[in-house]
PyMOL Python script that loads the backbone (N, CA, C, O; Angstrom):
from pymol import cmd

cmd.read_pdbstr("""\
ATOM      1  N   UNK A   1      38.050  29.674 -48.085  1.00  0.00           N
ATOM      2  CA  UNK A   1      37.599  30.582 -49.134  1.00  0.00           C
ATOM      3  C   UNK A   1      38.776  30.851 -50.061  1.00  0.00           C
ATOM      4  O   UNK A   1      39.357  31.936 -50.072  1.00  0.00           O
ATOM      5  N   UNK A   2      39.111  29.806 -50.850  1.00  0.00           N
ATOM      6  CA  UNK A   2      41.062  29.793 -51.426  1.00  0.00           C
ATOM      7  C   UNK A   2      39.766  31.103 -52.859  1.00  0.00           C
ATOM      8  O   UNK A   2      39.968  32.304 -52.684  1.00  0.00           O
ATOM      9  N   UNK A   3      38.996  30.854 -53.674  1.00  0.00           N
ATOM     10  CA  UNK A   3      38.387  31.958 -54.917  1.00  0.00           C
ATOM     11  C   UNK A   3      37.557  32.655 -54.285  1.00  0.00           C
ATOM     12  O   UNK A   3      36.695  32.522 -53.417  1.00  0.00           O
ATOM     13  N   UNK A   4      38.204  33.758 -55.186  1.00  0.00           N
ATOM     14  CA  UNK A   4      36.975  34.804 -54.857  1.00  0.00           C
ATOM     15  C   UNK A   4      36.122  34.941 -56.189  1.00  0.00           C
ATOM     16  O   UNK A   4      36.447  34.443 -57.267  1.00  0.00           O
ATOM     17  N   UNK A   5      34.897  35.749 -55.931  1.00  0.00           N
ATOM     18  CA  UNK A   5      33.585  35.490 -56.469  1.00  0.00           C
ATOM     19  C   UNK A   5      33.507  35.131 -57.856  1.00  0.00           C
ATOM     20  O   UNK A   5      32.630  34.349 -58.223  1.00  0.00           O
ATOM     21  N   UNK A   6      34.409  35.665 -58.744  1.00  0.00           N
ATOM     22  CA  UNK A   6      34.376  35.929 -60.358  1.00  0.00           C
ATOM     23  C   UNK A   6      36.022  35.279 -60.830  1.00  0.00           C
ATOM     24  O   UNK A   6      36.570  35.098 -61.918  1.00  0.00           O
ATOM     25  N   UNK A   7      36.365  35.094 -59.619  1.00  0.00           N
ATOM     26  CA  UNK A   7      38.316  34.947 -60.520  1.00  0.00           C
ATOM     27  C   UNK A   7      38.324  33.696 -60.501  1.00  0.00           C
ATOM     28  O   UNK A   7      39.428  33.337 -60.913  1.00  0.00           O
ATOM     29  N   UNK A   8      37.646  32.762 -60.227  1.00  0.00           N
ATOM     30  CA  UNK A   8      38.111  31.340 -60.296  1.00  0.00           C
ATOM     31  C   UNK A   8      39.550  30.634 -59.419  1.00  0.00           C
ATOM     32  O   UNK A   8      39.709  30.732 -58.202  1.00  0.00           O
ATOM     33  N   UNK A   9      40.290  30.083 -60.161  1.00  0.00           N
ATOM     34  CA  UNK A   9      41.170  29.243 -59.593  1.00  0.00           C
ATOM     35  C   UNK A   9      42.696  30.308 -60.555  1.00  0.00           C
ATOM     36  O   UNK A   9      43.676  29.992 -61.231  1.00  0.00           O
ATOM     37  N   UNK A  10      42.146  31.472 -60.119  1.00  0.00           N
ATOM     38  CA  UNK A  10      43.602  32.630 -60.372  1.00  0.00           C
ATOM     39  C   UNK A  10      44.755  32.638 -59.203  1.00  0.00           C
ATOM     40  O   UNK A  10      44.329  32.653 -58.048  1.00  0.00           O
ATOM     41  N   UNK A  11      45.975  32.630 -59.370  1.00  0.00           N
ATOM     42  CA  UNK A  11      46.977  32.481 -58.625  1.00  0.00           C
ATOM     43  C   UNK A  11      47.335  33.943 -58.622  1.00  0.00           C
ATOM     44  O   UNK A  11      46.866  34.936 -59.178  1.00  0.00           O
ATOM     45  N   UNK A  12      48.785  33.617 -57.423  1.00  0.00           N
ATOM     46  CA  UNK A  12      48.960  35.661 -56.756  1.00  0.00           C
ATOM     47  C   UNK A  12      49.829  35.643 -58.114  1.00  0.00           C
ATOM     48  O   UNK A  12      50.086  36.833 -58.298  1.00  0.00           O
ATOM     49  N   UNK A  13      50.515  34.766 -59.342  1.00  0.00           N
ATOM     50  CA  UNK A  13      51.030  35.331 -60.761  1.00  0.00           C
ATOM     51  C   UNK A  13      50.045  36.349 -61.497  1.00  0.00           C
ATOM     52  O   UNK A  13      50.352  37.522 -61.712  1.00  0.00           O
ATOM     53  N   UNK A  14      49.101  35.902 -61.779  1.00  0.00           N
ATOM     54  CA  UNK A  14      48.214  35.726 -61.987  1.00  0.00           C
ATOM     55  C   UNK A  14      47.326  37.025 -61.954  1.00  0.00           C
ATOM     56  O   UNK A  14      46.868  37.491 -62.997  1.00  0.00           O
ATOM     57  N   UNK A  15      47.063  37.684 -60.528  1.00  0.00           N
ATOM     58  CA  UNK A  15      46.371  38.462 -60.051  1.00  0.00           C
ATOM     59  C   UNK A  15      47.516  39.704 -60.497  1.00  0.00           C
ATOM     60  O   UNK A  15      47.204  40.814 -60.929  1.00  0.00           O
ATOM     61  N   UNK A  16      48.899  39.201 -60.268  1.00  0.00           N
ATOM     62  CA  UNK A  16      50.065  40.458 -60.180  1.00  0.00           C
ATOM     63  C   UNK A  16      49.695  41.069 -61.459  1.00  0.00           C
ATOM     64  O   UNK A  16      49.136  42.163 -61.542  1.00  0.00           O
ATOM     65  N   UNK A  17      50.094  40.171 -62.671  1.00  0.00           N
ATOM     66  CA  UNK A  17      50.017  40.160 -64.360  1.00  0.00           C
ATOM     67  C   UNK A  17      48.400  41.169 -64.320  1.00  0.00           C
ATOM     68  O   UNK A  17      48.552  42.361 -64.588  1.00  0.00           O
ATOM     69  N   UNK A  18      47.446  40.860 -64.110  1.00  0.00           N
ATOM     70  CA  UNK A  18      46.210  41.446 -64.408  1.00  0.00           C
ATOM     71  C   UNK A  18      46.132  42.568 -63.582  1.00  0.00           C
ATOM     72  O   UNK A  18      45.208  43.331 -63.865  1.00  0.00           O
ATOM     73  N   UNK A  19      46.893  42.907 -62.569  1.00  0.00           N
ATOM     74  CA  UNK A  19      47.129  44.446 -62.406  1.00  0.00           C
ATOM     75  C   UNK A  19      47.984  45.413 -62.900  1.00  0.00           C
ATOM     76  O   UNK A  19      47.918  46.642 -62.908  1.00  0.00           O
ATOM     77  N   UNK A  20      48.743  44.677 -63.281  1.00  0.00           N
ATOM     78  CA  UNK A  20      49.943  45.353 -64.530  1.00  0.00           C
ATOM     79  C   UNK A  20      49.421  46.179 -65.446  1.00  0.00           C
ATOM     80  O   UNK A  20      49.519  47.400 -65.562  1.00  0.00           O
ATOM     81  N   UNK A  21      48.609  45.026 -66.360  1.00  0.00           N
ATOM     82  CA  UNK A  21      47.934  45.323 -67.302  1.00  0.00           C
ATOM     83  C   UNK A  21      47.122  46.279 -67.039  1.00  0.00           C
ATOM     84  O   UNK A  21      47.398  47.224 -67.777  1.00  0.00           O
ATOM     85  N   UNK A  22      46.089  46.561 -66.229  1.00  0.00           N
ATOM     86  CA  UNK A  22      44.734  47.632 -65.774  1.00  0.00           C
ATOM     87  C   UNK A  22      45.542  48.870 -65.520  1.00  0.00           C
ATOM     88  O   UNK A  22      45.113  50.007 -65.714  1.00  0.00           O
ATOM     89  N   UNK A  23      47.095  48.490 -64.940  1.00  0.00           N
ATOM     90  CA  UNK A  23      47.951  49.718 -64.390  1.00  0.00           C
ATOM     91  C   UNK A  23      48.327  50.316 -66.285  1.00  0.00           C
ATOM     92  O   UNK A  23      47.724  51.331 -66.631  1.00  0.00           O
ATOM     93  N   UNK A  24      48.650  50.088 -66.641  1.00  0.00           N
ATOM     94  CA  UNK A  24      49.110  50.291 -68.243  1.00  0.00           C
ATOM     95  C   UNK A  24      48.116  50.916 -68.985  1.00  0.00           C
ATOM     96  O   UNK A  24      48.221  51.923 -69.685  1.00  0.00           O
ATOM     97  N   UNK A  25      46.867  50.030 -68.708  1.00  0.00           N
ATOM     98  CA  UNK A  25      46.020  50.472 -69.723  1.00  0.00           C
ATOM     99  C   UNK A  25      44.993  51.819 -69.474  1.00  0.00           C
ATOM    100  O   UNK A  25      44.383  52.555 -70.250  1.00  0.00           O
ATOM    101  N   UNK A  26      45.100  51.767 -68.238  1.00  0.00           N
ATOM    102  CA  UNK A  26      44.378  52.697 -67.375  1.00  0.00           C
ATOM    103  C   UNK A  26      44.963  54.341 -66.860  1.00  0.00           C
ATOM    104  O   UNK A  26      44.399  55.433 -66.793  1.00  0.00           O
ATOM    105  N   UNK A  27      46.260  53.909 -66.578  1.00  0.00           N
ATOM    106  CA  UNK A  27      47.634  54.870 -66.150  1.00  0.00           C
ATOM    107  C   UNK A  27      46.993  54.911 -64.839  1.00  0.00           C
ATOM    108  O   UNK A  27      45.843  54.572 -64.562  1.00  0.00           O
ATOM    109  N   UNK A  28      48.339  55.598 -63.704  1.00  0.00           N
ATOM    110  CA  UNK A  28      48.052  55.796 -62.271  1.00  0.00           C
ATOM    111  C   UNK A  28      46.955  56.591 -62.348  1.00  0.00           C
ATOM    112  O   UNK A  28      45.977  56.160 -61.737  1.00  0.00           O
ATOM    113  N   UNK A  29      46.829  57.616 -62.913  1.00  0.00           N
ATOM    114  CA  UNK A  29      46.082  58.691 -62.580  1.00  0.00           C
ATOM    115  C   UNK A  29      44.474  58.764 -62.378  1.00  0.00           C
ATOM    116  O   UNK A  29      43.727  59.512 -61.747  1.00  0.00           O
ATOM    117  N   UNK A  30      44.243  57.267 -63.482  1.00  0.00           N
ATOM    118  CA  UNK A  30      42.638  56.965 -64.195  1.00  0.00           C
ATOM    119  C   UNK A  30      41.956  56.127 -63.018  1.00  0.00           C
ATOM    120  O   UNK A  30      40.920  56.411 -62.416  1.00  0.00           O
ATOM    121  N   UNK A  31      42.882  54.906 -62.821  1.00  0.00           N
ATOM    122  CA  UNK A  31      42.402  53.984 -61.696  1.00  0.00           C
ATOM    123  C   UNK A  31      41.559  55.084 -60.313  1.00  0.00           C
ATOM    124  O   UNK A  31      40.334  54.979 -60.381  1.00  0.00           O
ATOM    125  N   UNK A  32      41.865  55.686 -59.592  1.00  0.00           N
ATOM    126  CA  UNK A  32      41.177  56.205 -58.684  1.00  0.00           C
ATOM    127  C   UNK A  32      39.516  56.814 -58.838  1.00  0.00           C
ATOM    128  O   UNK A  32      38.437  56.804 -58.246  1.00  0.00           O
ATOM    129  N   UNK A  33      40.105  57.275 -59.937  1.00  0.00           N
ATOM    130  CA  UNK A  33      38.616  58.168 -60.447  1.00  0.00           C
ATOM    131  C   UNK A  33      37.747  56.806 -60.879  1.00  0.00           C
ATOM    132  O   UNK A  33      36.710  56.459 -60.314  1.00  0.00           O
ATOM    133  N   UNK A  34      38.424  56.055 -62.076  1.00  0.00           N
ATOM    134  CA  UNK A  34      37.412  54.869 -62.025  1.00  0.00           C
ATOM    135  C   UNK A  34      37.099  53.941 -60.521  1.00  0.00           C
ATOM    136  O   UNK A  34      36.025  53.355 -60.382  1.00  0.00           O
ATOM    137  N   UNK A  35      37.849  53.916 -59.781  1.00  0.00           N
ATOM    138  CA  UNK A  35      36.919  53.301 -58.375  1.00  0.00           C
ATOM    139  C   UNK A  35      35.877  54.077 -57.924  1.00  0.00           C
ATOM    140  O   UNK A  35      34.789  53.604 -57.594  1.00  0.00           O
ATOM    141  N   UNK A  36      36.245  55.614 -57.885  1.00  0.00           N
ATOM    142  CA  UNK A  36      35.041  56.494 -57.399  1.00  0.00           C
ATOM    143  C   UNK A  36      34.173  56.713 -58.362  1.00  0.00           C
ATOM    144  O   UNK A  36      33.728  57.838 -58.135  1.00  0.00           O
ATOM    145  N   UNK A  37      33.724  56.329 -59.214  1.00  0.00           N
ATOM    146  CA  UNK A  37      32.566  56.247 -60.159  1.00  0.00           C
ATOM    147  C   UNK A  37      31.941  54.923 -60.014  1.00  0.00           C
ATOM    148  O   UNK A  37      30.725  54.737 -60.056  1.00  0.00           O
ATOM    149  N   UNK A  38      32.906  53.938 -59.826  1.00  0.00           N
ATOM    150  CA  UNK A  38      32.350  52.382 -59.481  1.00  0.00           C
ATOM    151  C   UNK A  38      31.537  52.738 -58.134  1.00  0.00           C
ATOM    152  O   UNK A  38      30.399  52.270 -58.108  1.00  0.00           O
ATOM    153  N   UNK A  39      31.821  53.273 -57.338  1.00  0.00           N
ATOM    154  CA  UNK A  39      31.585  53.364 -55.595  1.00  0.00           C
ATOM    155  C   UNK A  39      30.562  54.033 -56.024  1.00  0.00           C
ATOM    156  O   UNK A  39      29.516  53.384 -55.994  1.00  0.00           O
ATOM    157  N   UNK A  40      30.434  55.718 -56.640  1.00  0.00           N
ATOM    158  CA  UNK A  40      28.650  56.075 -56.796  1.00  0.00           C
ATOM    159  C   UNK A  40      28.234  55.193 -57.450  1.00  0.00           C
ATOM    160  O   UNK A  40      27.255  55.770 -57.924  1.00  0.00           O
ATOM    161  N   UNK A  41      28.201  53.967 -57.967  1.00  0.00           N
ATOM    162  CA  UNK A  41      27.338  53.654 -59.076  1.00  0.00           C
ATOM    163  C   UNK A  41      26.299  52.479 -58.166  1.00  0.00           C
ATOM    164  O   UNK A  41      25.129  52.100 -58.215  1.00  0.00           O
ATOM    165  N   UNK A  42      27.375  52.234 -57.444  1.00  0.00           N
ATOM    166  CA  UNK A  42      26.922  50.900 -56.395  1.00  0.00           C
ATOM    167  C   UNK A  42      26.276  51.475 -55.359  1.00  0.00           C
ATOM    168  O   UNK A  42      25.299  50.812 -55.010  1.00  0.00           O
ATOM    169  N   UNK A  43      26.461  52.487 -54.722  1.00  0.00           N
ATOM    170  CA  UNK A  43      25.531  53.802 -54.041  1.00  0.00           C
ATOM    171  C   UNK A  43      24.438  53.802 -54.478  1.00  0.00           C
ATOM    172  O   UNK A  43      23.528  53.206 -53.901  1.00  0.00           O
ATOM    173  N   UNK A  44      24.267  54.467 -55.598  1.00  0.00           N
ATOM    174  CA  UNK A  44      22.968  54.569 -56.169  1.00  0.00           C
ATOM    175  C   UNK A  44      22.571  53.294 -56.100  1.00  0.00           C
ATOM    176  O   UNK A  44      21.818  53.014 -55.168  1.00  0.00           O
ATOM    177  N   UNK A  45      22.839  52.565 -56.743  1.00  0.00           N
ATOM    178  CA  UNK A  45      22.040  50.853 -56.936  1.00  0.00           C
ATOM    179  C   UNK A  45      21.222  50.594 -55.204  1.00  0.00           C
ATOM    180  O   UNK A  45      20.039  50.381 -54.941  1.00  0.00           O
ATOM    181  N   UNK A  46      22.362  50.720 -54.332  1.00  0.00           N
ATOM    182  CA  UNK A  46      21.742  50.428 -53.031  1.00  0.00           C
ATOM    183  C   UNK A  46      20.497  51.270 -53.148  1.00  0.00           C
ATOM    184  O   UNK A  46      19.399  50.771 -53.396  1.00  0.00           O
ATOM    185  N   UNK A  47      20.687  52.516 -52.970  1.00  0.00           N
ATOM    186  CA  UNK A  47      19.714  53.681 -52.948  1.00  0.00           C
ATOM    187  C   UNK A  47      18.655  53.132 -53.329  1.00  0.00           C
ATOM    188  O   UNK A  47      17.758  52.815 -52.547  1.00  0.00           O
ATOM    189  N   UNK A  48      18.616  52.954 -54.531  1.00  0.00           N
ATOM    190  CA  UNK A  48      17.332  52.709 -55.621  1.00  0.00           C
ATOM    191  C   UNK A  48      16.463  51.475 -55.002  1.00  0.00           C
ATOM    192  O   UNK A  48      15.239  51.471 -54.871  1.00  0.00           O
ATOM    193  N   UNK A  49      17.536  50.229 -54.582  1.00  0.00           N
ATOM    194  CA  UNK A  49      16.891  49.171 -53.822  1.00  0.00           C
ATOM    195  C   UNK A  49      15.767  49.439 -52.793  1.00  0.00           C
ATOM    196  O   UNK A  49      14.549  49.286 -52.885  1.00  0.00           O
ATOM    197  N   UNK A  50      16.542  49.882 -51.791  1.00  0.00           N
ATOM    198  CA  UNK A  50      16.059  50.626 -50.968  1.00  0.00           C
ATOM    199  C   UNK A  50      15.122  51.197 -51.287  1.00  0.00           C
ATOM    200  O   UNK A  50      14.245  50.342 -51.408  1.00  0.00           O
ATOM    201  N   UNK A  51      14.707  52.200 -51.523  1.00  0.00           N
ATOM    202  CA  UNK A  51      13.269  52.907 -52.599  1.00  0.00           C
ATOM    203  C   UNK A  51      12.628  52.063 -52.956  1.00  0.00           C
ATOM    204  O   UNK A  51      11.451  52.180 -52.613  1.00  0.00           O
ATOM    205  N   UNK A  52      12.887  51.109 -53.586  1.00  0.00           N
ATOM    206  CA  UNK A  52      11.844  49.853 -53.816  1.00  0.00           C
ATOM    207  C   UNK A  52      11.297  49.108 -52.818  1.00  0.00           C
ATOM    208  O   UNK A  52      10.122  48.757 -52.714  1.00  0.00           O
ATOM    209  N   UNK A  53      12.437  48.830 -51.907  1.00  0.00           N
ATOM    210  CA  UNK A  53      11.502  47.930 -50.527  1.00  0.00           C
ATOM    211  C   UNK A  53      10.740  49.150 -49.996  1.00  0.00           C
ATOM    212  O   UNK A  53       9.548  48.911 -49.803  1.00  0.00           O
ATOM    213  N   UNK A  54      11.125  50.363 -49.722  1.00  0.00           N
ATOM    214  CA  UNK A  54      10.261  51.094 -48.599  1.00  0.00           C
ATOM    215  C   UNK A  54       8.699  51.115 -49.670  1.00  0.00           C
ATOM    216  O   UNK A  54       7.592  50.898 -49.177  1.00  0.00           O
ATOM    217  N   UNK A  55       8.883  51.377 -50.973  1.00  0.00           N
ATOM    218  CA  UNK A  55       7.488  51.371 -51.764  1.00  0.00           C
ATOM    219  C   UNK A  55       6.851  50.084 -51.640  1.00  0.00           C
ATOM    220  O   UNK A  55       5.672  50.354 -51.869  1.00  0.00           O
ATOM    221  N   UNK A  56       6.923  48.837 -51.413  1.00  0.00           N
ATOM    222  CA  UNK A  56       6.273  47.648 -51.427  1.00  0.00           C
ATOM    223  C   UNK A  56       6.266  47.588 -50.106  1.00  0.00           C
ATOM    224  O   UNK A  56       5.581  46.605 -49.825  1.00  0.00           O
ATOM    225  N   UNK A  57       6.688  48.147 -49.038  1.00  0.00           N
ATOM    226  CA  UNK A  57       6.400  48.119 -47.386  1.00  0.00           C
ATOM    227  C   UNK A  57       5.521  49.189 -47.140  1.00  0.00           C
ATOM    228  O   UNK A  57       4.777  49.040 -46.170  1.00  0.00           O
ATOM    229  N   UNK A  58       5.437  50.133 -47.724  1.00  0.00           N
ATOM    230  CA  UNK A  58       4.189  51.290 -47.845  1.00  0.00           C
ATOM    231  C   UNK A  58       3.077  50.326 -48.916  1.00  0.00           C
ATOM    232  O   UNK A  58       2.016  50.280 -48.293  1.00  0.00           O
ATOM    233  N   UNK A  59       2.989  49.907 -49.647  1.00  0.00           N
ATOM    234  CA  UNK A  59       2.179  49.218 -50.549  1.00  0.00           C
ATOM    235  C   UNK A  59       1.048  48.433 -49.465  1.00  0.00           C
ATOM    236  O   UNK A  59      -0.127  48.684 -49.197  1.00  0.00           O
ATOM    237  N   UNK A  60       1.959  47.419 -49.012  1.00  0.00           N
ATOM    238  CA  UNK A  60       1.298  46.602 -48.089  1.00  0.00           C
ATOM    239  C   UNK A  60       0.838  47.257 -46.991  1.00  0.00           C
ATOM    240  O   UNK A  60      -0.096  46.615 -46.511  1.00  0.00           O
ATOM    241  N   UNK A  61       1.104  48.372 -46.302  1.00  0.00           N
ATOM    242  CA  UNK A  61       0.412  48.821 -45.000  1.00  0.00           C
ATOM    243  C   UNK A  61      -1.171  49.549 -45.775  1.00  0.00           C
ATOM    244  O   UNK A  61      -2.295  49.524 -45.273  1.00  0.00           O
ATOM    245  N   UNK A  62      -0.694  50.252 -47.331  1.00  0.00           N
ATOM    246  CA  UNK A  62      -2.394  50.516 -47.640  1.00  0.00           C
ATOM    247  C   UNK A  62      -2.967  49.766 -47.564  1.00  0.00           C
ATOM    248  O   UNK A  62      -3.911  50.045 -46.824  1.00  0.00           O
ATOM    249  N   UNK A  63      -3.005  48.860 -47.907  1.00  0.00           N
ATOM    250  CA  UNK A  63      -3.899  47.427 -48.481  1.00  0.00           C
ATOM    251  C   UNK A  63      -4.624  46.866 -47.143  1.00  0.00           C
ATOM    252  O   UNK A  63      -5.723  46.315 -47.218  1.00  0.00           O
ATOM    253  N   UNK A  64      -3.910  47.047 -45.860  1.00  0.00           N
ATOM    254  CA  UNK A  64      -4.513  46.369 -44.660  1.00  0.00           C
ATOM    255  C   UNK A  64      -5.212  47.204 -43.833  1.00  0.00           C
ATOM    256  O   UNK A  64      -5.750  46.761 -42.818  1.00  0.00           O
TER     257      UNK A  64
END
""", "prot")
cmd.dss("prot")
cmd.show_as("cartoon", "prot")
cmd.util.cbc("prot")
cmd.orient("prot")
């Protein structure tokens, strides 16, 4: 598994340089809060999924 999902054929230069940058543009302070807004956002998404299968698994038990 040498790539991961979206970075392609990025090296550890590479990965260092593009955290630099997010560190700069972002400052220490921003990065955390933006992961914990990423983390509810992907929460909810599960959530919502979820809500959808249990409604189409209730769907199908009316029907029979």
């Amino acid at each position: 598994m040498d790539q991961l999902l979206f970075l392609g054929n990025l090296g550890t230069g590479e990965v260092v340089i593009i955290a630099i940058i997010v560190l700069l543009l972002f400052g220490g302070k921003k990065i955390p809060e933006l992961m914990k807004g990423i983390g509810k956002g992907v929460k909810n998404f599960k959530d919502g999924v979820k809500g959808l299968e249990d409604d189409i698994k209730l769907d199908d038990t009316d029907k029979n």
